[in-house]
RODO-2510 file (C-alpha; in nm, 4 decimals, decimal comma):
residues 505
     n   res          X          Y          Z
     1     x     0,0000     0,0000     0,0000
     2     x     0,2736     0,2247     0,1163
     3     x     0,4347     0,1501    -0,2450
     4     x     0,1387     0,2382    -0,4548
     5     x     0,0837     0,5750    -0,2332
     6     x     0,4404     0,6883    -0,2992
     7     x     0,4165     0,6140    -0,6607
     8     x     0,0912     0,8203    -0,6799
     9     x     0,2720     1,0821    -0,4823
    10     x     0,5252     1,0825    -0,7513
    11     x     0,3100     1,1210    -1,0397
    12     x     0,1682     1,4218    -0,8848
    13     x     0,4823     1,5717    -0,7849
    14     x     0,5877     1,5151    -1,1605
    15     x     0,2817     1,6349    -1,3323
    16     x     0,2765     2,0099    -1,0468
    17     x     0,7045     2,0417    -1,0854
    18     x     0,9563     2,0597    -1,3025
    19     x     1,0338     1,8879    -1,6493
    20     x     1,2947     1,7512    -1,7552
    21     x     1,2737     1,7397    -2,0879
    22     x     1,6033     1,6105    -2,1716
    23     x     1,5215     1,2428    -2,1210
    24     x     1,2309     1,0244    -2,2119
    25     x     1,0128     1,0178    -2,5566
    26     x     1,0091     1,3053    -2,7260
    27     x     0,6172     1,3295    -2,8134
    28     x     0,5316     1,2528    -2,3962
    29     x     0,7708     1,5240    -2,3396
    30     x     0,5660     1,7624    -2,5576
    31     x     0,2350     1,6243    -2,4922
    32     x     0,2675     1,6660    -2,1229
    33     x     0,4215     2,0287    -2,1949
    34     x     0,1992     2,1537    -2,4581
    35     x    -0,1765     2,0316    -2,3179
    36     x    -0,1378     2,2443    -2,0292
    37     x    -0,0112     2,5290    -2,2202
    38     x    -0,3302     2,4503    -2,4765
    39     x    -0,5828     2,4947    -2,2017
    40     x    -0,4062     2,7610    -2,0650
    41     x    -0,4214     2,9102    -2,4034
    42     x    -0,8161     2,8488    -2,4663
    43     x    -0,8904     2,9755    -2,0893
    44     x    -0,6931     3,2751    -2,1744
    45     x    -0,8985     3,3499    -2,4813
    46     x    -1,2019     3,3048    -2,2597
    47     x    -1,0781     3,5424    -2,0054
    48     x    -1,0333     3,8164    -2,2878
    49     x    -1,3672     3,6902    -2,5067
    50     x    -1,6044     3,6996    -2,1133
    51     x    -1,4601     4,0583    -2,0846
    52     x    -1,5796     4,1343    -2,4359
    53     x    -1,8865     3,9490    -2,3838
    54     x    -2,0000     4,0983    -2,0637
    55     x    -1,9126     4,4514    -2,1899
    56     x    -2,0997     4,4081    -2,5138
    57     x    -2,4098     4,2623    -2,3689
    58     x    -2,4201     4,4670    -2,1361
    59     x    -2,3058     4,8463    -2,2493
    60     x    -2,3142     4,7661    -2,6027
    61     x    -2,0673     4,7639    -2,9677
    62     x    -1,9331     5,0803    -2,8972
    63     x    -1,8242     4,9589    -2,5829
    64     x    -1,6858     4,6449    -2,7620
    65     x    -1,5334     4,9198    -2,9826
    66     x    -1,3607     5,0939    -2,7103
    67     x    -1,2230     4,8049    -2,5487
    68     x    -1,0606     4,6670    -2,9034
    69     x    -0,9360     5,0030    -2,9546
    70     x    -0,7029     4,9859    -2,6395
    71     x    -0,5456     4,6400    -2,7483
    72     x    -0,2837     4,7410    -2,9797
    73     x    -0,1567     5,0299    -2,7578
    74     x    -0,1311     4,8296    -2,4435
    75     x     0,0480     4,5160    -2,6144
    76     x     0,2916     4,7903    -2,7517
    77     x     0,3611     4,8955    -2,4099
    78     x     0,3977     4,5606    -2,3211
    79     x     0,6277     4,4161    -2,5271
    80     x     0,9585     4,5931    -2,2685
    81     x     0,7932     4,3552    -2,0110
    82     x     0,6986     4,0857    -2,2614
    83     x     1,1053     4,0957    -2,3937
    84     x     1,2254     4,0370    -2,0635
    85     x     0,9757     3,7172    -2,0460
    86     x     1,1020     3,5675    -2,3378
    87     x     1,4554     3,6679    -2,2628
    88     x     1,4280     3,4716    -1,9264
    89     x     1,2099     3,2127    -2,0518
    90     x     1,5134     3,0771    -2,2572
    91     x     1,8327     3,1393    -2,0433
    92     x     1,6148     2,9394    -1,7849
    93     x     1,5175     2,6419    -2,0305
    94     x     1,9196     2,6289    -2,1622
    95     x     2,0314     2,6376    -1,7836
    96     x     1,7512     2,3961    -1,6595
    97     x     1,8944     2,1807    -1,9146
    98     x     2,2616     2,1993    -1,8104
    99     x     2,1860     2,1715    -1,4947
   100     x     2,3640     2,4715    -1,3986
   101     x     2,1661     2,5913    -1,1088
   102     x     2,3726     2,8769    -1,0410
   103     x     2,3604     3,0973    -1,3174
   104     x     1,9403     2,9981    -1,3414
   105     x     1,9121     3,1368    -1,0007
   106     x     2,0692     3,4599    -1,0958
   107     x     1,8743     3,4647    -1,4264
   108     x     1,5427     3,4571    -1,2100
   109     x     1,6484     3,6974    -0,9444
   110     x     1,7443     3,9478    -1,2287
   111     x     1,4807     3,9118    -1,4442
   112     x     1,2644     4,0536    -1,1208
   113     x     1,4862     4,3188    -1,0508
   114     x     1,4319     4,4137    -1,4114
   115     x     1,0580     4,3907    -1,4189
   116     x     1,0033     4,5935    -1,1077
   117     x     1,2153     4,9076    -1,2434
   118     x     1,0687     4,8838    -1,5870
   119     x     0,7057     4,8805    -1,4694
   120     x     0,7811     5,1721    -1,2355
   121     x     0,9215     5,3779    -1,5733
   122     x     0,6512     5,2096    -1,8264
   123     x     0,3910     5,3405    -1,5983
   124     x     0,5221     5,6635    -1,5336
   125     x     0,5772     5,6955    -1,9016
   126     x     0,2431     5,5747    -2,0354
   127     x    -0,0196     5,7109    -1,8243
   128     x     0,0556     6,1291    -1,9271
   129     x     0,0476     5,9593    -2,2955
   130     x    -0,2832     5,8260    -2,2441
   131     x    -0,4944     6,0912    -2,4375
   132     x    -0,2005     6,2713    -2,6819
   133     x    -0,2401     5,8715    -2,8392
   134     x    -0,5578     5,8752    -2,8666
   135     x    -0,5986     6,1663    -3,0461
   136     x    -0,2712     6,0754    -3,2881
   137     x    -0,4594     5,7636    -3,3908
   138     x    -0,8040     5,9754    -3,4809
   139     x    -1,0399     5,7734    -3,2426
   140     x    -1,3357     5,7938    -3,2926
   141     x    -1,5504     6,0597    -3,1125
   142     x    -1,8543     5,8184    -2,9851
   143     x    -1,5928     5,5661    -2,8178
   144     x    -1,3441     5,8100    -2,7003
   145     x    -1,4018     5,8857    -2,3358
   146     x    -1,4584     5,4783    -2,2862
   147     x    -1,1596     5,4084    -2,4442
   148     x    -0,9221     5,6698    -2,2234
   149     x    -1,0752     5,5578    -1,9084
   150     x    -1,0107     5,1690    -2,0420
   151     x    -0,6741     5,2454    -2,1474
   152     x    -0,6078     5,4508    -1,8604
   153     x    -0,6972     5,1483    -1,5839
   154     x    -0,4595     4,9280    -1,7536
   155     x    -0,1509     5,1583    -1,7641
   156     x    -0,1562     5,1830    -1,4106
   157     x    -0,2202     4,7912    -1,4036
   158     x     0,1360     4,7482    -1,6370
   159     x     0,2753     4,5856    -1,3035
   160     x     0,0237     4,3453    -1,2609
   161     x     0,0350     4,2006    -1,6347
   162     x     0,4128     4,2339    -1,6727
   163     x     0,4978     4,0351    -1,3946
   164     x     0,2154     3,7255    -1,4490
   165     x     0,4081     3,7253    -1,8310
   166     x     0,7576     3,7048    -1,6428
   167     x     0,6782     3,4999    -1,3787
   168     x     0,5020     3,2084    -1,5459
   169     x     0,7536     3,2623    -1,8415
   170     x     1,0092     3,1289    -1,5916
   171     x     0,7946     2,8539    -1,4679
   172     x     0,7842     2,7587    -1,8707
   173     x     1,1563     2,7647    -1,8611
   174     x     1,1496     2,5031    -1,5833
   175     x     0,9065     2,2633    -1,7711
   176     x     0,5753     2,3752    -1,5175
   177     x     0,3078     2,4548    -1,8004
   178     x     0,0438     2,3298    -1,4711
   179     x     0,1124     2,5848    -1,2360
   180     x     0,0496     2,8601    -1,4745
   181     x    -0,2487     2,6641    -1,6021
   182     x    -0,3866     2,6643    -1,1815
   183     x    -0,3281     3,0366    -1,1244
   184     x    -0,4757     3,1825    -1,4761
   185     x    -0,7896     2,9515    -1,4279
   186     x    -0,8537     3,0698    -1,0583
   187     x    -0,7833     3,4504    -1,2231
   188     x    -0,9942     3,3954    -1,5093
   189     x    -1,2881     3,2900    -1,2619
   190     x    -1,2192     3,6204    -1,0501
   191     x    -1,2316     3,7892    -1,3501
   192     x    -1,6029     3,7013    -1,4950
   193     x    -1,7438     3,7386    -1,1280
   194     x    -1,6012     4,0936    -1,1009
   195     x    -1,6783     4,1812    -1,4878
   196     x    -2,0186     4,0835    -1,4211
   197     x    -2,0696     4,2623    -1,1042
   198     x    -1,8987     4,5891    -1,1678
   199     x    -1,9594     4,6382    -1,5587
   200     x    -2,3088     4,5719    -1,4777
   201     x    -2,3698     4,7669    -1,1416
   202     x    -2,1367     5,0330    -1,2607
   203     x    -2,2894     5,1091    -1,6072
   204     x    -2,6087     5,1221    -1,4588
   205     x    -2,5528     5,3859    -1,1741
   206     x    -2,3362     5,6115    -1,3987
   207     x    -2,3281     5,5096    -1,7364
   208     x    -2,1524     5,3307    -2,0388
   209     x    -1,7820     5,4784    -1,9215
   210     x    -1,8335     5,3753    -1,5647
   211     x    -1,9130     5,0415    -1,6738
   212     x    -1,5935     5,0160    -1,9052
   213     x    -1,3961     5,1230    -1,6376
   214     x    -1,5109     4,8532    -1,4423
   215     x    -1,3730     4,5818    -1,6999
   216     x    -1,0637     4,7154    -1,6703
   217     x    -1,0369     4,7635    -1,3094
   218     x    -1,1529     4,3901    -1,3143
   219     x    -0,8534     4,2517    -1,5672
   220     x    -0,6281     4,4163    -1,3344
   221     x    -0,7164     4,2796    -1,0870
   222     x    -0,7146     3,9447    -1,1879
   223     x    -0,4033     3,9412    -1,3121
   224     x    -0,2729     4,0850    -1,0124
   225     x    -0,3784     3,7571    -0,8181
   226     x    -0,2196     3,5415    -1,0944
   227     x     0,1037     3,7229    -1,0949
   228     x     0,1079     3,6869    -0,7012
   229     x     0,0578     3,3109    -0,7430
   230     x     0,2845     3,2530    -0,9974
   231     x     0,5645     3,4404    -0,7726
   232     x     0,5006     3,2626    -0,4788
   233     x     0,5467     2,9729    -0,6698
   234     x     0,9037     3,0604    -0,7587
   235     x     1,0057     3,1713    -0,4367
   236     x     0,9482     2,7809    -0,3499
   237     x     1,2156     2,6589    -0,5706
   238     x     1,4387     2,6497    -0,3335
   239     x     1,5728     2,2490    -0,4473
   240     x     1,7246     2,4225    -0,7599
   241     x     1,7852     2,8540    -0,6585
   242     x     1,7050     3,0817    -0,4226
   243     x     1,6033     3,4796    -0,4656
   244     x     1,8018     3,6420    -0,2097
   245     x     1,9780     4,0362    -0,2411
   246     x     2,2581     3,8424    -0,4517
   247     x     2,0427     3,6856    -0,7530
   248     x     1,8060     4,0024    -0,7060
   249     x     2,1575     4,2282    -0,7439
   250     x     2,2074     4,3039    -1,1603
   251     x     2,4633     4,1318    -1,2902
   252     x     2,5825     4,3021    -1,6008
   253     x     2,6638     3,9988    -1,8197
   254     x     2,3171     3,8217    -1,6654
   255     x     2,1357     4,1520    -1,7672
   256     x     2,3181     4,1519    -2,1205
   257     x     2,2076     3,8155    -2,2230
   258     x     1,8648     3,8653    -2,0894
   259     x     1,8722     4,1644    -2,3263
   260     x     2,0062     4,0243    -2,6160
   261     x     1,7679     3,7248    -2,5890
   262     x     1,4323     3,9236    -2,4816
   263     x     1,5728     4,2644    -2,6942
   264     x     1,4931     4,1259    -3,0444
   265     x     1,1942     3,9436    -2,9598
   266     x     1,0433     4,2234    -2,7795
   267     x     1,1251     4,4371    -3,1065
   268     x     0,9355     4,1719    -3,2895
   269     x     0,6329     4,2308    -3,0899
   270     x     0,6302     4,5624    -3,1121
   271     x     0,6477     4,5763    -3,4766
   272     x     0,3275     4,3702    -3,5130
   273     x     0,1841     4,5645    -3,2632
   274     x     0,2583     4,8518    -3,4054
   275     x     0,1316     4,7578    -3,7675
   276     x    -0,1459     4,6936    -3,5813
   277     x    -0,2070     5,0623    -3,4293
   278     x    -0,0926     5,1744    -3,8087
   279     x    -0,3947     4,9754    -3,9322
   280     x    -0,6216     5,0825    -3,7086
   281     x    -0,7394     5,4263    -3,8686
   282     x    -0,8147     5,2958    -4,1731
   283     x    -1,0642     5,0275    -4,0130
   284     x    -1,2139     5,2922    -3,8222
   285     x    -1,2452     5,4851    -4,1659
   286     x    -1,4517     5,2157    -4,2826
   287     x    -1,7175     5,2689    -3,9969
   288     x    -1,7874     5,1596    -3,6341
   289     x    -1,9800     4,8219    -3,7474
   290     x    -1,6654     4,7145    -3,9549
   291     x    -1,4086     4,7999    -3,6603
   292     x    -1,6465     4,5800    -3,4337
   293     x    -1,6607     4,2895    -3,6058
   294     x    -1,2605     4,2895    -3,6257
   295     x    -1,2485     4,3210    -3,3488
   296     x    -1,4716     4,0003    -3,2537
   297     x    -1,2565     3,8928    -3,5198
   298     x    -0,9801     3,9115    -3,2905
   299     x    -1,1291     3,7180    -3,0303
   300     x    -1,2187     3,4432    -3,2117
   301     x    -0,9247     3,4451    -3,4399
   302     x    -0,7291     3,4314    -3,0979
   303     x    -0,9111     2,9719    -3,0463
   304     x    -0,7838     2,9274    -3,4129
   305     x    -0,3992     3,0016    -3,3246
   306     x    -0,3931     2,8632    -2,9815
   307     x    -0,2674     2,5283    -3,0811
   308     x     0,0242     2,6981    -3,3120
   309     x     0,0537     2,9083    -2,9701
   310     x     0,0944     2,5842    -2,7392
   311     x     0,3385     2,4034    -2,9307
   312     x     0,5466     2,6790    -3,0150
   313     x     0,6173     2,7215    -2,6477
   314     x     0,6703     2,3793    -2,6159
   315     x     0,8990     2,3200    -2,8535
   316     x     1,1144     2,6346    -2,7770
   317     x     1,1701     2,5187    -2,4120
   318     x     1,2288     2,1747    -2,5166
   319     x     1,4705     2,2959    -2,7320
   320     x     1,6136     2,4982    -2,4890
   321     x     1,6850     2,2387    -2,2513
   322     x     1,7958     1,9657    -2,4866
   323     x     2,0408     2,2417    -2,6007
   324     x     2,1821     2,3165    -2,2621
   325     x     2,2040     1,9108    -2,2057
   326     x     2,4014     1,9113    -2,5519
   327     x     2,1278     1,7049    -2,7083
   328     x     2,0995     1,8482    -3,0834
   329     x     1,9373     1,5326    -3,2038
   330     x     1,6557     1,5519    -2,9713
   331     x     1,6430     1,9341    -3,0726
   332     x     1,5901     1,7892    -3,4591
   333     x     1,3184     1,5072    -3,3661
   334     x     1,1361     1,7413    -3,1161
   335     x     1,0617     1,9764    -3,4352
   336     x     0,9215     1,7058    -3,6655
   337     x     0,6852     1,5592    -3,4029
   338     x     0,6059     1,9504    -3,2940
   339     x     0,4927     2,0342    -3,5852
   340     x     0,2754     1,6861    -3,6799
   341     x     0,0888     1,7702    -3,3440
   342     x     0,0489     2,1737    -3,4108
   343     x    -0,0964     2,1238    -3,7687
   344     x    -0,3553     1,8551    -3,6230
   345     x    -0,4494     2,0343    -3,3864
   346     x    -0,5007     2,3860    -3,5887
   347     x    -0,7198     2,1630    -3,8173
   348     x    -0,9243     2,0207    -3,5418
   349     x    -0,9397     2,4015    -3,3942
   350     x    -1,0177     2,5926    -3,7257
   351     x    -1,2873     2,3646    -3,8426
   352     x    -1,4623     2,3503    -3,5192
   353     x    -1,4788     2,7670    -3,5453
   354     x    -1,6120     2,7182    -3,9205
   355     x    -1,8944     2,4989    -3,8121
   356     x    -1,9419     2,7183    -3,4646
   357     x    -1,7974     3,0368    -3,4925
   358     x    -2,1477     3,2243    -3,5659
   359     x    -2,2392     3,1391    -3,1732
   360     x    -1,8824     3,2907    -3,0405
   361     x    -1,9875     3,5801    -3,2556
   362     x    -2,2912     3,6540    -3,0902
   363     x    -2,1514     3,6879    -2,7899
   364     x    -2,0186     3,9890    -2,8543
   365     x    -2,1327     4,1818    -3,1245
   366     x    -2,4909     4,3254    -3,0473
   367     x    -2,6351     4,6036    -3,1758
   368     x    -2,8781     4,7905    -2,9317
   369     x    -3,2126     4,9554    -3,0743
   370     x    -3,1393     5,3636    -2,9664
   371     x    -3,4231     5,5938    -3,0480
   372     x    -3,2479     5,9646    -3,0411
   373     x    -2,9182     5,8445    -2,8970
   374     x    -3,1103     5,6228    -2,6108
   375     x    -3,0970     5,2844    -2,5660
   376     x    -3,4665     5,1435    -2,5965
   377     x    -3,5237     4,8986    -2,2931
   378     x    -3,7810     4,6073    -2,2769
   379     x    -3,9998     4,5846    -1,9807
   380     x    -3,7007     4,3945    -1,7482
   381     x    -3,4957     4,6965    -1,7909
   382     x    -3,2462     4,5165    -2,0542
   383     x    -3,1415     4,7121    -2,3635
   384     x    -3,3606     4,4974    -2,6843
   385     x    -3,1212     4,3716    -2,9491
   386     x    -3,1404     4,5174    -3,2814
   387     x    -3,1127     4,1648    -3,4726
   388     x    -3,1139     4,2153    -3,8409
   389     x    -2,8081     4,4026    -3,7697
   390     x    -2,6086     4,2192    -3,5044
   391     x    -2,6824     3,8841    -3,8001
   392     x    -2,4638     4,1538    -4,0407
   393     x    -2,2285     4,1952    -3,8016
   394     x    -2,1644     3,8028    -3,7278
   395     x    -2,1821     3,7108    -4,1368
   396     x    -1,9027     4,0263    -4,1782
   397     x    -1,6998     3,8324    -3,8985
   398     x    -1,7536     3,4929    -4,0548
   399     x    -1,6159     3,5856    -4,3776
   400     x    -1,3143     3,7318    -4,2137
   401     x    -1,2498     3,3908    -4,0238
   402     x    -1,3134     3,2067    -4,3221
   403     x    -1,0911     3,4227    -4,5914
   404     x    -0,7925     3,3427    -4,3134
   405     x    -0,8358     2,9928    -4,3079
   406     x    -0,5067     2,9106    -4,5160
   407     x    -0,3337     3,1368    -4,2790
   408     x    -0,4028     2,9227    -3,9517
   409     x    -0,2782     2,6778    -4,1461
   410     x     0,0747     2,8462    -4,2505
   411     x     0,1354     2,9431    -3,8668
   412     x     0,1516     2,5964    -3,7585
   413     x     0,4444     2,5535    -3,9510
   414     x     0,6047     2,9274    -3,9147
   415     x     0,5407     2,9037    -3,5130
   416     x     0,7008     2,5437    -3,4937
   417     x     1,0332     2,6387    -3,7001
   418     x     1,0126     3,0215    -3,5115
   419     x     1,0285     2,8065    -3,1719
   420     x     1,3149     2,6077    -3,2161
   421     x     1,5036     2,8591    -3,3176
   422     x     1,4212     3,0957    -3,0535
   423     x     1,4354     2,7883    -2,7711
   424     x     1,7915     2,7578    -2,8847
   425     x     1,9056     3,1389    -2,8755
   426     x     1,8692     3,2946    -3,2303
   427     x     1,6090     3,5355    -3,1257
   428     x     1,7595     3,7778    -3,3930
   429     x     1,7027     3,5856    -3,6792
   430     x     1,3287     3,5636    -3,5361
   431     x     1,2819     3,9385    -3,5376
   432     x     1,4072     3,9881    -3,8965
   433     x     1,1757     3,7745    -4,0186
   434     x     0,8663     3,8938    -3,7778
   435     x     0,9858     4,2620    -3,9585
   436     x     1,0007     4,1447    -4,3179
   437     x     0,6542     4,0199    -4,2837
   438     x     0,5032     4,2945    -4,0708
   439     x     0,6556     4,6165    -4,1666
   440     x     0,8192     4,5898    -4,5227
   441     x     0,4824     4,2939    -4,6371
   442     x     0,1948     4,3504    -4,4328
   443     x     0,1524     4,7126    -4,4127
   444     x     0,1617     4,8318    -4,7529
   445     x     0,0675     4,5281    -4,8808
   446     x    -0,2865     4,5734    -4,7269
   447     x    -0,3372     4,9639    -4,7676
   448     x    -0,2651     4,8684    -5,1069
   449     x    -0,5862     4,6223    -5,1144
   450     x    -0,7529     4,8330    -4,9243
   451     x    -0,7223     5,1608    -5,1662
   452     x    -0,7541     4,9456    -5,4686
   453     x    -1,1102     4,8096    -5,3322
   454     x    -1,2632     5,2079    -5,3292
   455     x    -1,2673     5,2234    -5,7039
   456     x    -1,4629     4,9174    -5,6991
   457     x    -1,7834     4,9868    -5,9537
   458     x    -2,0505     4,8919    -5,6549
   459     x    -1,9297     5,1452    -5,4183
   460     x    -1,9911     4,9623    -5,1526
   461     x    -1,7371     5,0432    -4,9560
   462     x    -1,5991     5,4147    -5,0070
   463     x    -1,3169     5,3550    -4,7707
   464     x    -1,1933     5,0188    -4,8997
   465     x    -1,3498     4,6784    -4,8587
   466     x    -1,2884     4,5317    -4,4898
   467     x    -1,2171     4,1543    -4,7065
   468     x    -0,8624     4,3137    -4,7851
   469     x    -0,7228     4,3604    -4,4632
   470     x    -0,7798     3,9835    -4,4212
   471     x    -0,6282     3,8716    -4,7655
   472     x    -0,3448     4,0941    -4,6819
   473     x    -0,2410     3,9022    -4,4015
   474     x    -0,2503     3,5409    -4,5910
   475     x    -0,0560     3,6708    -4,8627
   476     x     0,2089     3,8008    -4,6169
   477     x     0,1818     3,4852    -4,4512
   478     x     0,2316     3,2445    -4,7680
   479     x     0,6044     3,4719    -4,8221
   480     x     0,7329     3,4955    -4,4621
   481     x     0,6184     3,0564    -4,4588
   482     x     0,8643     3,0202    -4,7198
   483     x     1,1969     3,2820    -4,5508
   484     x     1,1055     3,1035    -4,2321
   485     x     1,1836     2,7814    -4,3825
   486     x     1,4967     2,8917    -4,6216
   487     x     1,6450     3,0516    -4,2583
   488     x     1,5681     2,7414    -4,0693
   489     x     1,7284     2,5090    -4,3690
   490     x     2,0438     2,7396    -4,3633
   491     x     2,1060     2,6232    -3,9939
   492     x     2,2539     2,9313    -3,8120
   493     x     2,0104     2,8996    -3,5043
   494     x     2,2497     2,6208    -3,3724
   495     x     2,5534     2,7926    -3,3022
   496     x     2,3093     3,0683    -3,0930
   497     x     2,3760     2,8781    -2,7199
   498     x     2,4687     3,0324    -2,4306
   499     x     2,5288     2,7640    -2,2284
   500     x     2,9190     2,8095    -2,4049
   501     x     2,9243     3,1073    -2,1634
   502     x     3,1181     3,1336    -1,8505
   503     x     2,8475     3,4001    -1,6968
   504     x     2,8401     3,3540    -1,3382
   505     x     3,1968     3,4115    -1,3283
***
């Protein structure tokens, strides 16, 4: 008896700690990685799709509006934090690996030091820039004081999200997908109680802005509890570091790598952020209906690439490790069986969304009836649907999931290939090709499409068709497939190590 309970105790201890994923089968490795990170993924898309939801059903689509108006300006924030995440994320993985406990306890206790002082500046910076950004990228009058207050709540939140990304980043490094899995599920059920609560109480004592506010100040502070979680967590790793005023102390060469891993990746965010904020005038130029449904689009686009997502993550800290172990052949296999599991997956994901999408839709584009700028109420006090066109705005959506199809599939091989190389150091090579594809493809590609659809003889659409900015993005993605590929083939990712490194002394 005492036997079976200690074997039982192991399995648990296995499946809640560490992996190594240095030894054993390479597809239970990744399996046992990547489900957690799946979920995590899905619940994650949940947690943003119940705060559009809520606010939609309850305030309305120019709520909806507001909030998908603040997403590309916060991620570009963001991506400082988000670099030193993914810096971390790998130095941890490629130490982990090597069992070289030393120089992954000073990678931790740096990568906090970091995070704190960059939140502190990130904040300070942001939250004086709040309305001159606004106003740069023309937002619309009707959703402009939501928007500030949204975007406002989350600036001074920066902490709260930067540190969840940091934190469970360097549980990733370790192997723990679980953990992170634990404290975003108990955060994403925080969040939905407080969204409903405040966005509806709120809203209704003082109006549509009020009740944005409150799904921000309800994001924040759910993350804040995951972040917390995830921390604590850390500070329990005492078998393999500790976080004391040494490992906490910068270390200039610890710092350096940190930067020139996290540096190029966080550039690479930012750029497709940015395209993103570049884009966004000319969808608002096409009307507040069309900048709603993209941004539903966004939310449901968000289940299609969660299993590209998962396995990227997977693979890069399997990589990682087997790198730091000195382990290149298991580096090779893991990338063949990665990418068999990511594209079956995407399939499985994307056709489910073709045959159900219309219902995720729903949740969260609905028009409300307004007679002279008020919301007409039924006799419960709820705002009545205008149906005929909420069903536009979910066909509009529709046909923007289903002209990306081919794309989903393309990112299950681009994220696969982009993860191995970045689990093994070459974060540069990464970034070039993220910048090819957004900045010198994407961009001009699509305002090209766009301005080419407004001589169309229907006139249907006097500021370009809303169809183009999707077909854009598959064309991009069919080129940057291909440099992804030729880069990967030409092999330079596997001289990018740092394990080589003498850092700790």
């Amino acid at each position: 008896m005492s036997n079976a309970l200690t074997a039982i105790g192991g399995k648990f201890r296995s499946l809640f700690g560490e992996q190594d994923m240095t030894v054993g089968k390479t597809s239970s490795c990744l399996w046992k990685f990547a489900i957690p990170m799946l979920i995590s993924n899905i619940i994650q898309q949940l947690y943003s799709a119940a705060d559009a939801a809520i606010v939609g059903n309850y305030i309305g689509s120019d709520a909806l509006s507001a909030v998908t108006a603040t997403g590309p300006i916060v991620n570009f924030f963001l991506v400082f934090l988000m670099a030193v995440g993914a810096g971390v994320t790998v130095m941890v993985s490629q130490y982990f690996g090597a069992k070289d406990n030393e120089n992954l306890g000073l990678s931790v206790g740096n990568a906090i030091t970091l995070m704190i002082i960059m939140s502190v500046v990130l904040t300070a910076i942001s939250v004086p820039l709040t309305s001159p950004l606004l106003k740069l990228l023309e937002t619309n009058e009707d959703i402009l004081g939501m928007t500030h207050i949204y975007l406002l709540i989350l600036f001074w939140g920066t902490a709260a999200s930067g540190f969840y990304n940091v934190m469970s980043g360097i549980l990733r490094g370790l192997g723990d997908s679980v953990f992170p899995l634990i404290a975003l599920l108990i955060a994403v059920v925080i969040n939905i109680f407080l969204d409903i609560w405040l966005v509806s109480s709120w809203s209704a004592k003082w109006g549509a802005e009020a009740g944005v506010a409150g799904a921000a100040v309800a994001t924040v502070a759910s993350q804040l509890i995951s972040a917390i979680a995830c921390t604590v967590r850390i500070l329990h790793r005492k078998q393999l570091f500790s976080i004391n005023r040494a490992t906490l102390k910068l270390k200039s060469v610890i710092v350096r790598q940190i930067v020139r891993l996290g540096l190029p990746t966080g550039i690479q965010m930012a750029v497709m952020f940015l395209s993103n904020i570049v884009m966004q005038p000319f969808i608002m130029a096409m009307g507040s209906s069309v900048f709603a449904a993209q941004g539903a689009t966004m939310r449901v686009d968000g289940f299609a690439v969660m299993p590209c997502m998962a396995f990227q993550n997977a693979v890069s800290t399997y990589t990682g490790q087997n790198i730091g172990a000195g382990k290149m052949d298991r580096v090779k296999k893991g990338g063949r069986t990665t990418l068999i599991m990511s594209m079956a997956f995407t399939l499985v994901m994307v056709a489910a969304i073709l045959i159900w999408g219309k219902y995720l839709f729903a949740l969260f584009l609905k028009v409300m009836v307004e007679v002279d700028g008020v919301k007409v109420l039924d006799k419960f006090g709820k705002p009545i649907v205008d149906q005929v066109a909420t069903d536009a705005l979910v066909k509009m959506g529709m046909g923007f999931i289903t002209i990306m199809v081919p794309a989903y599939i393309i990112m299950a091989v681009n994220m696969t290939f982009n993860g191995v190389m970045r689990g093994a150091g070459d974060s540069v090579g990464t970034m070039w090709i993220s910048l090819i594809i957004n900045v010198f493809l994407k961009v001009p590609v699509t305002l090209i499409l766009i301005f080419a659809s407004k001589t169309a003889a229907d006139g249907a659409w006097p500021n370009g068709n809303p169809d183009m900015m999707m077909w854009g993005m598959v064309i991009c993605m069919c080129i940057g497939v291909v440099i992804t590929l030729v880069y990967y083939k030409i092999g330079r990712w596997k001289k990018k190590s740092i394990i080589r490194q003498a850092v700790a002394n």
